[in-house]
Structures are given as structure tokens and as C-alpha cells.
N, C-alpha and C positions, 0 to 999 in steps of 0.2 A: 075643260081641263081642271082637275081636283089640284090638295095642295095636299103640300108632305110637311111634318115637322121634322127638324133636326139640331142637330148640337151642333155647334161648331167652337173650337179654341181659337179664339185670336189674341192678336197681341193687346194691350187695356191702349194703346194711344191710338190705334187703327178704329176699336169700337168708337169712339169718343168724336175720332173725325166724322164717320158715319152718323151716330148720333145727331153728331152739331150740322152734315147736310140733309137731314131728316127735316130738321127742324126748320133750317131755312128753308127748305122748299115745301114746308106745311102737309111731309107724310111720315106716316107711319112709318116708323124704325123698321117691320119687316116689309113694306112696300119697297124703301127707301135701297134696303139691301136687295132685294129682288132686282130692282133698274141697274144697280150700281153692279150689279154680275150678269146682266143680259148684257149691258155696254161693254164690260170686260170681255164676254165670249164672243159677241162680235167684233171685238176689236181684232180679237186672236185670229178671227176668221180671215178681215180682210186685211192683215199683214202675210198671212202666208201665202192669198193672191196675189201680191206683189212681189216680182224677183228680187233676190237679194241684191244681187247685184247689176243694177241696169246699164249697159252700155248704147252711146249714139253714137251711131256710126253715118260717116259725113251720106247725102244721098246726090250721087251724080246724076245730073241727067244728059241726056245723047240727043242730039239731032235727029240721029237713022237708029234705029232699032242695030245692038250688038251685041253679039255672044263673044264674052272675055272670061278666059280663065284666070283662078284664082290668081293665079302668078301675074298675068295680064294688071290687074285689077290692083296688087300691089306694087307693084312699078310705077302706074301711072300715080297712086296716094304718094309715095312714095319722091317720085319726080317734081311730084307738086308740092309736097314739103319744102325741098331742099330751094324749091325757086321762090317759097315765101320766105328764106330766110336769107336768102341769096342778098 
């Protein structure tokens, strides 16, 4: 894989932090920015494999194998609240 030059504007305190983790970790200023926008784009990547919003939903389990409809299913969450708080 070849390499590209390019320009970029950034902000002069953002170069600086770059800079100063170049340094620490004993690379090159354009090495240094290469890693630091591969970790960025796979960060991107694996936040939008995770749901925004994840919910747990309690998991019952049964003695005999049963077919309950949703209504079924909320009644008994339901019944079972009201006798935790009972």
C-alpha cells in the first residue's frame, strides 16, 4: 500500500498534543498521526456495532416447555412486580 501527502488545518493546541504523543512514544509526527486516525476510525466503527440503547430484559425459565402470549408474558412480569413490592 503506497502513501498520499496532504494538507490538513487543524487547530495549533491539537497539533501540539499530537506532537507531544509523537514524541513520547518515539515516532514520527506522521507515523504518530497515522495510529492516532486508524484508532479513531475504528473506534467509529465499533460504536455503531453497539446498540444505542441496550435493554435487559428479566429471563424466565419454565419447568415444561410454554407457549405464552405477549399479554400472558406481561401479566405474569407484571404480577411479579407487584408481589416484590407487596
Amino acid at each position: 500500500m503506497g502513501t498520499m501527502k496532504t494538507t490538513l488545518e487543524l487547530p495549533d493546541s491539537l497539533v501540539l498534543d499530537i506532537k507531544r504523543h509523537a514524541l513520547n512514544e518515539g515516532l514520527k509526527l506522521k507515523d504518530a498521526m497515522a495510529a492516532l486516525l486508524k484508532l479513531g476510525l475504528k473506534a467509529d466503527r465499533s460504536q455503531k456495532k453497539t446498540p444505542a440503547h441496550r435493554v435487559n430484559v428479566p429471563l424466565i425459565t419454565c419447568k415444561q416447555r410454554a407457549e405464552l402470549t405477549p399479554e400472558q408474558v406481561a401479566d405474569t412480569l407484571l404480577a411479579q412486580e407487584v408481589a416484590w413490592h407487596a
